[in-house]
PDBQT receptor file of N, H, CA, C and O in Angstrom, charges set to zero:
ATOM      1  N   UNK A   1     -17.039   5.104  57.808  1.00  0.00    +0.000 N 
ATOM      2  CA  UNK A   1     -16.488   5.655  59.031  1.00  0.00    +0.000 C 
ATOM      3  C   UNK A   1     -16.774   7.158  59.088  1.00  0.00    +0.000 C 
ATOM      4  O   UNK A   1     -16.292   7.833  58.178  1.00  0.00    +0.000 OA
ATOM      5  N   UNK A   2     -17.583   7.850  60.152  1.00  0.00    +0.000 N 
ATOM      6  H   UNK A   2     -17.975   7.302  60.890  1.00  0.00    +0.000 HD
ATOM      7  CA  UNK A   2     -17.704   9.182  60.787  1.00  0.00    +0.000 C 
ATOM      8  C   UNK A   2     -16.469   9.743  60.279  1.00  0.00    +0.000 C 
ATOM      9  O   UNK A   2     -15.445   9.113  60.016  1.00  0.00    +0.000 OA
ATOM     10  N   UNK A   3     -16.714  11.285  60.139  1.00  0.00    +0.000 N 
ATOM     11  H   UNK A   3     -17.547  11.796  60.352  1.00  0.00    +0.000 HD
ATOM     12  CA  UNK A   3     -15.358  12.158  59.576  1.00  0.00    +0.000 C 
ATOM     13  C   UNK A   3     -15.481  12.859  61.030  1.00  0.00    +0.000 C 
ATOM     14  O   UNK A   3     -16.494  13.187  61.648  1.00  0.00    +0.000 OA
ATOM     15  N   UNK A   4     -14.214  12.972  61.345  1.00  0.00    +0.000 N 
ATOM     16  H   UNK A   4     -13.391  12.706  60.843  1.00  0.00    +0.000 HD
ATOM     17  CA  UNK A   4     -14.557  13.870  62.485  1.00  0.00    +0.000 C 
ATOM     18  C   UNK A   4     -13.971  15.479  62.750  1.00  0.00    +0.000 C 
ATOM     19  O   UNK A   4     -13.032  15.153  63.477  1.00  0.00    +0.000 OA
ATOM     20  N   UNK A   5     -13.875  16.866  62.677  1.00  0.00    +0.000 N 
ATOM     21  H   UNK A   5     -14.637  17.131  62.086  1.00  0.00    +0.000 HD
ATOM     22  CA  UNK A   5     -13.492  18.064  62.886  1.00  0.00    +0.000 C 
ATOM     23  C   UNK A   5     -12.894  18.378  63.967  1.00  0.00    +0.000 C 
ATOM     24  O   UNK A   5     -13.294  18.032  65.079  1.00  0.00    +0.000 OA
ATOM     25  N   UNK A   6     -11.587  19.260  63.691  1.00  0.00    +0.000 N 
ATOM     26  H   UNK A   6     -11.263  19.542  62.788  1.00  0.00    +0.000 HD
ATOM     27  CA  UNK A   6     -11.312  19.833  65.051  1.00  0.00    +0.000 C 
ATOM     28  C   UNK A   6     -11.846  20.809  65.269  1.00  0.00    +0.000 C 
ATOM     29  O   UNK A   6     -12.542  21.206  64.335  1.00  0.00    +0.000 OA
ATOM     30  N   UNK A   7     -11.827  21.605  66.416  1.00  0.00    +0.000 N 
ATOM     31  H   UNK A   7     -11.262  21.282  67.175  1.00  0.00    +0.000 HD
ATOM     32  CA  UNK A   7     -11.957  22.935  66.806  1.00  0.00    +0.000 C 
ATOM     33  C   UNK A   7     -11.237  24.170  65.553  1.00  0.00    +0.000 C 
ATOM     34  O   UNK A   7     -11.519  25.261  65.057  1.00  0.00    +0.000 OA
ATOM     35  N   UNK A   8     -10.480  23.428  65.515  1.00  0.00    +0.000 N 
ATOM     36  H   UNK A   8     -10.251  22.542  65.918  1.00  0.00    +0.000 HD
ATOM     37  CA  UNK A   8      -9.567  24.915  64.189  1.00  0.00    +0.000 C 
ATOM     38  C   UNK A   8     -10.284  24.959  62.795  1.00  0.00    +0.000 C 
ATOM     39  O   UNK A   8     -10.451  25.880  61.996  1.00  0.00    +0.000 OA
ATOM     40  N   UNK A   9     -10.776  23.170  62.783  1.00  0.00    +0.000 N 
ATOM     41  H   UNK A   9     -10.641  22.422  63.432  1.00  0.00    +0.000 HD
ATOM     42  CA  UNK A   9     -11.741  23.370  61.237  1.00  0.00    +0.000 C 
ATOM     43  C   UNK A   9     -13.407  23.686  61.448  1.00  0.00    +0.000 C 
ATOM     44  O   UNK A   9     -14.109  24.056  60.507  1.00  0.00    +0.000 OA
ATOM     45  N   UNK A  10     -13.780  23.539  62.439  1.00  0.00    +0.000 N 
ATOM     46  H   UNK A  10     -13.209  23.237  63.203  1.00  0.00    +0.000 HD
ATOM     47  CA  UNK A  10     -15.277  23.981  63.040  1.00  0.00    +0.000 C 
ATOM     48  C   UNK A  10     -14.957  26.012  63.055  1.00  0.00    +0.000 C 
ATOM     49  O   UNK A  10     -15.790  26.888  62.821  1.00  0.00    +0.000 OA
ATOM     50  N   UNK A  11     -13.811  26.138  63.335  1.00  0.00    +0.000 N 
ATOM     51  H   UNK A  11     -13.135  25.427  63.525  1.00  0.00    +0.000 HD
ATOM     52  CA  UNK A  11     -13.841  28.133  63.537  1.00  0.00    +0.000 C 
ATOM     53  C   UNK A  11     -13.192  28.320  61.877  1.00  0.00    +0.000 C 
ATOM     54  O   UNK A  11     -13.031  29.507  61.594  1.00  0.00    +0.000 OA
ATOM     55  N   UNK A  12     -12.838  27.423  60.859  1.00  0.00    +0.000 N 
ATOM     56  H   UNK A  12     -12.969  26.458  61.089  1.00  0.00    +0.000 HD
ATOM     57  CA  UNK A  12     -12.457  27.979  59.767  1.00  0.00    +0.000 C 
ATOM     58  C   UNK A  12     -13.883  27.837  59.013  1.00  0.00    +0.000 C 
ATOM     59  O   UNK A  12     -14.308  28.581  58.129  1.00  0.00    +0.000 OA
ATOM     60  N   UNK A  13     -14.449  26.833  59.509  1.00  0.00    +0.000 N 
ATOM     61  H   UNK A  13     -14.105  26.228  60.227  1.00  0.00    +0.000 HD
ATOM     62  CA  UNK A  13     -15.831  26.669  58.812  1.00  0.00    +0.000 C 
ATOM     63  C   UNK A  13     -17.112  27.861  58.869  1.00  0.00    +0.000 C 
ATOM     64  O   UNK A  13     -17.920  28.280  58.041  1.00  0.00    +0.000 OA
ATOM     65  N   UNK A  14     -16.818  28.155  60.330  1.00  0.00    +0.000 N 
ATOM     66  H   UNK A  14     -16.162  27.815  61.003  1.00  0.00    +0.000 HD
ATOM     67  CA  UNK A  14     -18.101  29.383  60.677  1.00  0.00    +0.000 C 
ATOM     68  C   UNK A  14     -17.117  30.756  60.327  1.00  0.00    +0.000 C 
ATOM     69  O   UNK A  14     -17.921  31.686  60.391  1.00  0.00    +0.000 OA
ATOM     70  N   UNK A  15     -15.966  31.249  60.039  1.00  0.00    +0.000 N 
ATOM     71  H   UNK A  15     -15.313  30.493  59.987  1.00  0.00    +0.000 HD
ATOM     72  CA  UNK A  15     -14.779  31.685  59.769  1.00  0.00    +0.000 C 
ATOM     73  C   UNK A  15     -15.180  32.575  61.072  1.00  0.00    +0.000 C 
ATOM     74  O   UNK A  15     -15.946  33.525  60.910  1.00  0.00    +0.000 OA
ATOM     75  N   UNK A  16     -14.615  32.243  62.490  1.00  0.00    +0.000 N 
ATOM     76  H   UNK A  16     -13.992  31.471  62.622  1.00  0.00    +0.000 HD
ATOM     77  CA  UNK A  16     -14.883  32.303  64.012  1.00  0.00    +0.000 C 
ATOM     78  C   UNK A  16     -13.554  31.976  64.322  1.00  0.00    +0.000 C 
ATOM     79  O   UNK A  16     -12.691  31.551  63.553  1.00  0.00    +0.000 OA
ATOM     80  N   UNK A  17     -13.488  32.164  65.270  1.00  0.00    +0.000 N 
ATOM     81  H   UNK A  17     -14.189  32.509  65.895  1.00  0.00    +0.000 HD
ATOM     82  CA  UNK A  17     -12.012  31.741  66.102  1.00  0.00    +0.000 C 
ATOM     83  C   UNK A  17     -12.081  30.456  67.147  1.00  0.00    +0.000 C 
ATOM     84  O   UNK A  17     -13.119  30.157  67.736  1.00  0.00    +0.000 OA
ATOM     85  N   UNK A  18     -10.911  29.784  67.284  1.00  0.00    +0.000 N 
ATOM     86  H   UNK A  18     -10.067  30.028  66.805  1.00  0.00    +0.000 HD
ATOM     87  CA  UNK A  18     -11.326  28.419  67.720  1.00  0.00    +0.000 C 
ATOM     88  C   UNK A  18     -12.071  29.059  69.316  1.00  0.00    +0.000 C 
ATOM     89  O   UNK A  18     -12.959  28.436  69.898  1.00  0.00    +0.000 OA
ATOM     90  N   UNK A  19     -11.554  30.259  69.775  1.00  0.00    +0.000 N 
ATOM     91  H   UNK A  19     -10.832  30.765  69.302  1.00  0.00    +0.000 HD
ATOM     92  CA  UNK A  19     -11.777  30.499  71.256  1.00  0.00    +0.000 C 
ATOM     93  C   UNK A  19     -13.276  30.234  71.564  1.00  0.00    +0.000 C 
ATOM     94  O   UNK A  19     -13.771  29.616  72.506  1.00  0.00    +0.000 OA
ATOM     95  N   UNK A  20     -14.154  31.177  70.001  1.00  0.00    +0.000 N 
ATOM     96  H   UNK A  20     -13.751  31.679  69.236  1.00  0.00    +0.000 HD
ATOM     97  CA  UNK A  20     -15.737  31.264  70.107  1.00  0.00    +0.000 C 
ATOM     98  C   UNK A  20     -16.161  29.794  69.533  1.00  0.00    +0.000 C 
ATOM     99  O   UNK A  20     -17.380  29.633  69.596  1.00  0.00    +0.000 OA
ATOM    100  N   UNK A  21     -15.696  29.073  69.179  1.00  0.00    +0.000 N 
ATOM    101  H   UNK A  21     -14.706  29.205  69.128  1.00  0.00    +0.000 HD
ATOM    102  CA  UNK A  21     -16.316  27.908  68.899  1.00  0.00    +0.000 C 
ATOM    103  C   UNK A  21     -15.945  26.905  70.266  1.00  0.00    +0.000 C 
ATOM    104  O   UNK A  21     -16.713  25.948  70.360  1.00  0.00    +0.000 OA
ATOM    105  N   UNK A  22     -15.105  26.970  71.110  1.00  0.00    +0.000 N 
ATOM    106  H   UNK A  22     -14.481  27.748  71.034  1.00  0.00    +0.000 HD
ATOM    107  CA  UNK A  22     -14.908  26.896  72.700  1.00  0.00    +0.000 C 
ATOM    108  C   UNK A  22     -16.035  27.156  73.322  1.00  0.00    +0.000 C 
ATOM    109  O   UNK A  22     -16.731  26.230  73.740  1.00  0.00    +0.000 OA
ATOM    110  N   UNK A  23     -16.388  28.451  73.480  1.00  0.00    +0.000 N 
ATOM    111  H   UNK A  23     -15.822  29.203  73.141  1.00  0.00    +0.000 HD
ATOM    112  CA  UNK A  23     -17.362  29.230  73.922  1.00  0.00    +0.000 C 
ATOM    113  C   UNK A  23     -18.656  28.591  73.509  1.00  0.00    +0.000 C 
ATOM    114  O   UNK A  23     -19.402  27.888  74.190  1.00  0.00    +0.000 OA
ATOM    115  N   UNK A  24     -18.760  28.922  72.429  1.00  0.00    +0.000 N 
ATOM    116  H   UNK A  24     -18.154  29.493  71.876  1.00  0.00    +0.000 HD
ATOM    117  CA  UNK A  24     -20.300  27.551  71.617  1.00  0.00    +0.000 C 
ATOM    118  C   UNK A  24     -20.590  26.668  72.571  1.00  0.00    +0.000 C 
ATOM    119  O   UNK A  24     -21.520  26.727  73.376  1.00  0.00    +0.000 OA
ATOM    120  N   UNK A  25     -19.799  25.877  72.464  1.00  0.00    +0.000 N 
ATOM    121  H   UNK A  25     -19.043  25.829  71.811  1.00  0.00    +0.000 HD
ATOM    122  CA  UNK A  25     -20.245  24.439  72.926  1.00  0.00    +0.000 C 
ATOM    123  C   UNK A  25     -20.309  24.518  74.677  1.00  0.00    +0.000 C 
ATOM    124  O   UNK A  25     -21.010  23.725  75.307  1.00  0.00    +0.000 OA
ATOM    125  N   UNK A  26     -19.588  25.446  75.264  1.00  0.00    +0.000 N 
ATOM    126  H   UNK A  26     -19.019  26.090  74.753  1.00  0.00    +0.000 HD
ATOM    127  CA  UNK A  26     -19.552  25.807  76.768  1.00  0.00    +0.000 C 
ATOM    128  C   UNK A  26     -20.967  26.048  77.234  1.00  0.00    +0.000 C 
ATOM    129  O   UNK A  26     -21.490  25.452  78.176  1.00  0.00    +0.000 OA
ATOM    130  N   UNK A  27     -21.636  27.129  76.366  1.00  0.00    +0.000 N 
ATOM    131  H   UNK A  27     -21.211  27.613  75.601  1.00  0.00    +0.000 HD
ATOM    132  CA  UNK A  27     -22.711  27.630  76.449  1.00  0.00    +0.000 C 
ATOM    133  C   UNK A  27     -24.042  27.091  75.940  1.00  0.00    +0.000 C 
ATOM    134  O   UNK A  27     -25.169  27.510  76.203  1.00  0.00    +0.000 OA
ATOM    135  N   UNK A  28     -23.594  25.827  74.964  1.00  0.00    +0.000 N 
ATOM    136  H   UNK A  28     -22.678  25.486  74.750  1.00  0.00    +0.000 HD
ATOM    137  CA  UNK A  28     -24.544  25.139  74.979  1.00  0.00    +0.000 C 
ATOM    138  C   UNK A  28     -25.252  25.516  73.466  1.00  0.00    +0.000 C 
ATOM    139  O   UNK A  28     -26.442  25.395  73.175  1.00  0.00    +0.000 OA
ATOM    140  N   UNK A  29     -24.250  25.963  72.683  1.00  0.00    +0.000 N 
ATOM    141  H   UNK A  29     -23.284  26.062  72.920  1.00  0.00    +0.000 HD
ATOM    142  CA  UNK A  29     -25.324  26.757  71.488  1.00  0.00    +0.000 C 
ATOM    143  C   UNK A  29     -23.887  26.323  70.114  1.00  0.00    +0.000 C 
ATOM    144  O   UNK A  29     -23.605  27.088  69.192  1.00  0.00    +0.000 OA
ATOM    145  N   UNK A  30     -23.440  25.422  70.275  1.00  0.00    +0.000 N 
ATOM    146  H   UNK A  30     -23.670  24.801  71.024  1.00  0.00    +0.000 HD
ATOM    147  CA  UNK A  30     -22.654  24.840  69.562  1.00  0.00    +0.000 C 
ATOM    148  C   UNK A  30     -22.678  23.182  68.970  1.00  0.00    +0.000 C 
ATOM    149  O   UNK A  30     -22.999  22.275  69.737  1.00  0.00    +0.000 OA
ATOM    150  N   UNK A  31     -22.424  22.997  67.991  1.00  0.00    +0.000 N 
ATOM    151  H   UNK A  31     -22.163  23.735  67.368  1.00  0.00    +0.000 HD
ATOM    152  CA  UNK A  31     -21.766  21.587  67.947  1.00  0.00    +0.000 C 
ATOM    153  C   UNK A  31     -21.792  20.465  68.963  1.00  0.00    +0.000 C 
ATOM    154  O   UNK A  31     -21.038  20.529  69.934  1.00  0.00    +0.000 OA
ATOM    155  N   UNK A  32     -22.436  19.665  68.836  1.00  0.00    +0.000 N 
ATOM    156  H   UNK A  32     -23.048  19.613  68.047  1.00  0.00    +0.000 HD
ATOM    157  CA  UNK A  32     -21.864  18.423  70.203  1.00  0.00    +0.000 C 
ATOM    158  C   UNK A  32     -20.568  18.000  69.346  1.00  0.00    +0.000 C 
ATOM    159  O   UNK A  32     -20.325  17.605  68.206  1.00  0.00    +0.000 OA
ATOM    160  N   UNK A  33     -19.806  18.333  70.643  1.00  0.00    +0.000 N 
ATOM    161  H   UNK A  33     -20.003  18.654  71.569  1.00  0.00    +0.000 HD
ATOM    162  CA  UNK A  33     -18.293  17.946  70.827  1.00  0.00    +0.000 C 
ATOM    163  C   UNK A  33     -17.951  16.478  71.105  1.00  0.00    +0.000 C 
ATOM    164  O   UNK A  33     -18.772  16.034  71.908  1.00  0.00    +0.000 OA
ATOM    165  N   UNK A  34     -17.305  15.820  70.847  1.00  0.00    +0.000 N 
ATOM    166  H   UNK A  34     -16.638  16.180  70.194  1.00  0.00    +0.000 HD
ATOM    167  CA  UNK A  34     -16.736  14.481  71.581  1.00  0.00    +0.000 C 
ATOM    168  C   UNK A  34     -15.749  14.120  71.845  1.00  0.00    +0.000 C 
ATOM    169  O   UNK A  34     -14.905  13.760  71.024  1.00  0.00    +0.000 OA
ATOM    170  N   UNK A  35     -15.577  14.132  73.402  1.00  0.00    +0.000 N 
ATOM    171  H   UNK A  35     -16.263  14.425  74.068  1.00  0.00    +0.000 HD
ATOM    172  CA  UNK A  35     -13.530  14.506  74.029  1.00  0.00    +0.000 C 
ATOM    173  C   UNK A  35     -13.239  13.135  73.468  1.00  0.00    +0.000 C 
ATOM    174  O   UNK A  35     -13.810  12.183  74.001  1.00  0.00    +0.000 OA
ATOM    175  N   UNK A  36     -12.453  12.930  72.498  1.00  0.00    +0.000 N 
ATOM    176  H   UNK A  36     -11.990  13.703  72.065  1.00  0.00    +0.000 HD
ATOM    177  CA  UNK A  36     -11.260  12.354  72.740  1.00  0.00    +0.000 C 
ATOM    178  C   UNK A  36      -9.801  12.684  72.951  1.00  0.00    +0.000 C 
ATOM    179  O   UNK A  36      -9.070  13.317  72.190  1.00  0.00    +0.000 OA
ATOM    180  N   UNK A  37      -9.424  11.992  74.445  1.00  0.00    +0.000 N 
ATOM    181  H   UNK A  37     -10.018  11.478  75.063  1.00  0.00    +0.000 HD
ATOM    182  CA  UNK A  37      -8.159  12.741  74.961  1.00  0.00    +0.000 C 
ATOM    183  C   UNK A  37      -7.965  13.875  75.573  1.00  0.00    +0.000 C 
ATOM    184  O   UNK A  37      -8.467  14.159  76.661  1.00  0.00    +0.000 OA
ATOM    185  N   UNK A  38      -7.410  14.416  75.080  1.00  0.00    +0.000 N 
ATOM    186  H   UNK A  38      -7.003  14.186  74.197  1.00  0.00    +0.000 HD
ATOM    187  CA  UNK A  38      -7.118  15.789  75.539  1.00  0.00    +0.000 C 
ATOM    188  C   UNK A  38      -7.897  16.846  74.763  1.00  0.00    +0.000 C 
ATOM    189  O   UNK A  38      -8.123  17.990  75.159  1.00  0.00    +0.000 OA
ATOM    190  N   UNK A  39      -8.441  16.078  73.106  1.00  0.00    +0.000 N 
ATOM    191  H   UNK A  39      -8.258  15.150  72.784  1.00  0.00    +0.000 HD
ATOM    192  CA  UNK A  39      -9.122  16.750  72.558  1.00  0.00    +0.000 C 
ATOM    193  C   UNK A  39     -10.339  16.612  72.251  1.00  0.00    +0.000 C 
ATOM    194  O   UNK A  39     -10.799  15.471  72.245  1.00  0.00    +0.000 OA
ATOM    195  N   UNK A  40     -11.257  17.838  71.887  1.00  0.00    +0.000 N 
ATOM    196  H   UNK A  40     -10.883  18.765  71.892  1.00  0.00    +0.000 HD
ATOM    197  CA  UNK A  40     -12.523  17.401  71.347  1.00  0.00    +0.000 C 
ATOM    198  C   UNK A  40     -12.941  17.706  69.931  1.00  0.00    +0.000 C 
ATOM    199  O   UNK A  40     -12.787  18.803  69.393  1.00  0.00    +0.000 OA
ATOM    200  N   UNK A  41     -13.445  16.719  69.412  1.00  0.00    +0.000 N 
ATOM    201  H   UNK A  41     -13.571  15.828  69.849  1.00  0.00    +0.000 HD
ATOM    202  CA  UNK A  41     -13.226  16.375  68.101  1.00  0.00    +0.000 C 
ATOM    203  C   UNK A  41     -15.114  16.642  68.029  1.00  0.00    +0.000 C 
ATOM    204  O   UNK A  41     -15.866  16.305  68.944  1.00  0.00    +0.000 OA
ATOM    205  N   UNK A  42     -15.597  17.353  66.643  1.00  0.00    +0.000 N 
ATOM    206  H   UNK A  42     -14.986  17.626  65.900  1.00  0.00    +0.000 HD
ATOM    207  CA  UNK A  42     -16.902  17.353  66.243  1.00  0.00    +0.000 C 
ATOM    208  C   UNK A  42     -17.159  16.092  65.154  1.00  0.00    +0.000 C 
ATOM    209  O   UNK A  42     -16.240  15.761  64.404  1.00  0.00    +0.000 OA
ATOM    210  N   UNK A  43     -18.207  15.543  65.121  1.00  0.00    +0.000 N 
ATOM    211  H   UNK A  43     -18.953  15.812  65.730  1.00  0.00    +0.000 HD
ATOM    212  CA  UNK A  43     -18.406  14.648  64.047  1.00  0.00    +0.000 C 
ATOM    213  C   UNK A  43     -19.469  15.231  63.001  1.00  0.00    +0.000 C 
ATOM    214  O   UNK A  43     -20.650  15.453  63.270  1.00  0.00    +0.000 OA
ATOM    215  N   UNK A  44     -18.811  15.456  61.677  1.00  0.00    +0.000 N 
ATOM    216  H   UNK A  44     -17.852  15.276  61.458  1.00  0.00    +0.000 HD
ATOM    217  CA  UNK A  44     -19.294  16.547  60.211  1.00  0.00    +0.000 C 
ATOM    218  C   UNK A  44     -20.557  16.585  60.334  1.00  0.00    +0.000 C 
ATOM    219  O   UNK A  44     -21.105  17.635  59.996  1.00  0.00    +0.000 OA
ATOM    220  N   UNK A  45     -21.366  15.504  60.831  1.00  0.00    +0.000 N 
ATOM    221  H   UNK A  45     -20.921  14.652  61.105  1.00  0.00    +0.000 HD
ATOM    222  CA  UNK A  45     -22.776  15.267  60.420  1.00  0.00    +0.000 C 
ATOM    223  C   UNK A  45     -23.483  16.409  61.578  1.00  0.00    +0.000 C 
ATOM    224  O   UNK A  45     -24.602  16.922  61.553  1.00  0.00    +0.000 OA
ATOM    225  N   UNK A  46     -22.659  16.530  62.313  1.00  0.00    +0.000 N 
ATOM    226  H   UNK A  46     -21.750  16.113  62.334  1.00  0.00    +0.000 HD
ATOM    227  CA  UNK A  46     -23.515  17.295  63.923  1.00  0.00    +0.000 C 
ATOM    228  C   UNK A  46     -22.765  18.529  63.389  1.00  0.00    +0.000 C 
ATOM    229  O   UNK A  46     -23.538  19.481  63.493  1.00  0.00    +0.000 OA
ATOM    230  N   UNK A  47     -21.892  18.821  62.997  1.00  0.00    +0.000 N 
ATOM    231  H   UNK A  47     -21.264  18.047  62.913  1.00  0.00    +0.000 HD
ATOM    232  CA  UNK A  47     -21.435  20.120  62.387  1.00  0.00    +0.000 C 
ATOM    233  C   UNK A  47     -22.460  20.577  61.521  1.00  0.00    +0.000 C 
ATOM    234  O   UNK A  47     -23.136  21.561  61.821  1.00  0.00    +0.000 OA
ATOM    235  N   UNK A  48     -22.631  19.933  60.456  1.00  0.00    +0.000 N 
ATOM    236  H   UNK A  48     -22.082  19.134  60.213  1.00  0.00    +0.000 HD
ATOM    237  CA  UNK A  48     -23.852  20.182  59.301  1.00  0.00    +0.000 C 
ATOM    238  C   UNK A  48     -24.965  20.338  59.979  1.00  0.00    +0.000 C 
ATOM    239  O   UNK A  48     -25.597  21.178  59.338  1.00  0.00    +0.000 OA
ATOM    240  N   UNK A  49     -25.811  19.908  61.245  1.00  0.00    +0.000 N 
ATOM    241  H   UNK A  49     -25.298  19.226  61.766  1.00  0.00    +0.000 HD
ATOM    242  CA  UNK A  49     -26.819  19.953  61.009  1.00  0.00    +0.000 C 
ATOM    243  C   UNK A  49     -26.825  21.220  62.075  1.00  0.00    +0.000 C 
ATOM    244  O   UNK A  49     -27.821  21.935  61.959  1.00  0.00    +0.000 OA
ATOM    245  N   UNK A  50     -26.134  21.508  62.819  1.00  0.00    +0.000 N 
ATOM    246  H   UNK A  50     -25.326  20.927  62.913  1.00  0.00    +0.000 HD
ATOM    247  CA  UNK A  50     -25.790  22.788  63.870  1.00  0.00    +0.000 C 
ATOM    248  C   UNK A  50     -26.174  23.845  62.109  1.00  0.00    +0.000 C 
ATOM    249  O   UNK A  50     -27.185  24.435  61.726  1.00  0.00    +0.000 OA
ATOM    250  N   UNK A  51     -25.266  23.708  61.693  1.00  0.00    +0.000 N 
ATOM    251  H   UNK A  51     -24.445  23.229  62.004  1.00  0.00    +0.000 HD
ATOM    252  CA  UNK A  51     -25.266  25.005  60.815  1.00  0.00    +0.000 C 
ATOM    253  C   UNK A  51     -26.444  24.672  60.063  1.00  0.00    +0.000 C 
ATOM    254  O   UNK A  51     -27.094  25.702  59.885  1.00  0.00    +0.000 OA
ATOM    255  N   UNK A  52     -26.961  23.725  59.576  1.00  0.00    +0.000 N 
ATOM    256  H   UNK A  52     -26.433  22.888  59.721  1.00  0.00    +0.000 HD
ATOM    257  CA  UNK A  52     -28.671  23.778  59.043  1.00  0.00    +0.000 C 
ATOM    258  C   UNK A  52     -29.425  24.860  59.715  1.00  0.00    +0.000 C 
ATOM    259  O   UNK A  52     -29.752  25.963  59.278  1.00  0.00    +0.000 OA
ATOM    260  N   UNK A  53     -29.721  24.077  61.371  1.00  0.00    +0.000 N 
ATOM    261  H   UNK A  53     -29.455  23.180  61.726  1.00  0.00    +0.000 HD
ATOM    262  CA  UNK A  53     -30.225  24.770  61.748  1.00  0.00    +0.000 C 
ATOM    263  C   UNK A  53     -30.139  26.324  62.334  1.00  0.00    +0.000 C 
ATOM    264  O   UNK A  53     -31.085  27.096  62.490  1.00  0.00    +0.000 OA
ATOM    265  N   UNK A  54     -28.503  26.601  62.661  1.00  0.00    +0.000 N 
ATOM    266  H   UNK A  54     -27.734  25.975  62.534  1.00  0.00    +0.000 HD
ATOM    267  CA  UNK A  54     -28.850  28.157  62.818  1.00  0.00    +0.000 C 
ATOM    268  C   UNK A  54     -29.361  29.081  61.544  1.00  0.00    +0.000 C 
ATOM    269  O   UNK A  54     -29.909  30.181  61.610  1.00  0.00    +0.000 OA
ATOM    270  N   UNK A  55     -28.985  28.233  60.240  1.00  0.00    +0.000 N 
ATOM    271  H   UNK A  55     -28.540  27.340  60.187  1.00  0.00    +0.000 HD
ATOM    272  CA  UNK A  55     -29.450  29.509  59.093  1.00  0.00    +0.000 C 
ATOM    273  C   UNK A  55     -31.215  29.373  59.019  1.00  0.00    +0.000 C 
ATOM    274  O   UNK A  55     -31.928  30.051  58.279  1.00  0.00    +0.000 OA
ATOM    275  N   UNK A  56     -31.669  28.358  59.949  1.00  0.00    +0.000 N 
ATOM    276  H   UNK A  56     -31.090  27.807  60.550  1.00  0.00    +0.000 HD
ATOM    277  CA  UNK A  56     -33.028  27.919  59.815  1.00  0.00    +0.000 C 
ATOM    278  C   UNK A  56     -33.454  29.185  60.612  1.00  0.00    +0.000 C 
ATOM    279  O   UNK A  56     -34.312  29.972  60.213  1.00  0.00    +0.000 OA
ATOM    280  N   UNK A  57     -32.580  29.334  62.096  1.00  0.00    +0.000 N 
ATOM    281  H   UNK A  57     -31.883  28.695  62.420  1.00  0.00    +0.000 HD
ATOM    282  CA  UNK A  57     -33.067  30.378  62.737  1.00  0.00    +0.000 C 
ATOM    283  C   UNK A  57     -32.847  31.456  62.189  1.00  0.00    +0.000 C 
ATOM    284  O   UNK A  57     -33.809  32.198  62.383  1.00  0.00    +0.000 OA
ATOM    285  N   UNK A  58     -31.922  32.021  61.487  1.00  0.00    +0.000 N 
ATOM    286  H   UNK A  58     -31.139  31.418  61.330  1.00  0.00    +0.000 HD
ATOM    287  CA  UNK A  58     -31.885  33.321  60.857  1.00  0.00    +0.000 C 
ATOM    288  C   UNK A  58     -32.423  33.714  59.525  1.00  0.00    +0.000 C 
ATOM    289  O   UNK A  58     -32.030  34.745  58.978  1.00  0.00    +0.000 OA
ATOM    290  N   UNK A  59     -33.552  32.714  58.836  1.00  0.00    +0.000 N 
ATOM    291  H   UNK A  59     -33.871  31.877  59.280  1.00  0.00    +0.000 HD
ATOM    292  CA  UNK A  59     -34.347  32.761  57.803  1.00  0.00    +0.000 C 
ATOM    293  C   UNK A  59     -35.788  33.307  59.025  1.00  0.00    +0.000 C 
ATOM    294  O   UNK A  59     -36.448  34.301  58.723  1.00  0.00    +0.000 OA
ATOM    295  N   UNK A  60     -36.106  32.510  60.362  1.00  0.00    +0.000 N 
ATOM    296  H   UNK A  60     -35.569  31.703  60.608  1.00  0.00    +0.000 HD
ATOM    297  CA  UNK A  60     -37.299  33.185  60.965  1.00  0.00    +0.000 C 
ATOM    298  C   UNK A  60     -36.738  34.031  61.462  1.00  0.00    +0.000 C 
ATOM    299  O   UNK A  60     -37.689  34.320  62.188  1.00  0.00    +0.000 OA
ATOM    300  N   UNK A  61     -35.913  34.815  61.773  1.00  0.00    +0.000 N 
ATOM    301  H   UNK A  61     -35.140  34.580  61.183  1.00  0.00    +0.000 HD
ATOM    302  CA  UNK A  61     -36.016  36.106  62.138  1.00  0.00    +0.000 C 
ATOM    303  C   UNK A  61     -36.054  37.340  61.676  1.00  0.00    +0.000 C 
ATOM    304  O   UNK A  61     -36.168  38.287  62.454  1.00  0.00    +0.000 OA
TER     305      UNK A  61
């Protein structure tokens, strides 16, 4: 079974605030989110690979 993250453990993870990890995914440069309910929940594997790849981008720059 998928592990899934909230918003409070996705901003303790990037150590960000839940507001900018809000913002992330608004803008399109975050985590795919998945509403359940009232909330949206990340699933670890799309967490992990978000953060793969931004340190991918900040090794080419």
């Amino acid at each position: 079974m998928e592990k899934y993250l909230t918003t409070e453990e996705v901003a303790a993870l990037t150590r960000s605030t839940p507001s900018t990890v809000r913002y992330w995914r608004h803008m399109g440069k975050g985590p795919r989110g998945i509403k359940r309910g009232k909330r949206v929940l990340y699933a670890e594997r799309d967490v992990a690979a978000w953060l793969a790849e931004d340190d991918d981008a900040t090794v080419a720059a």
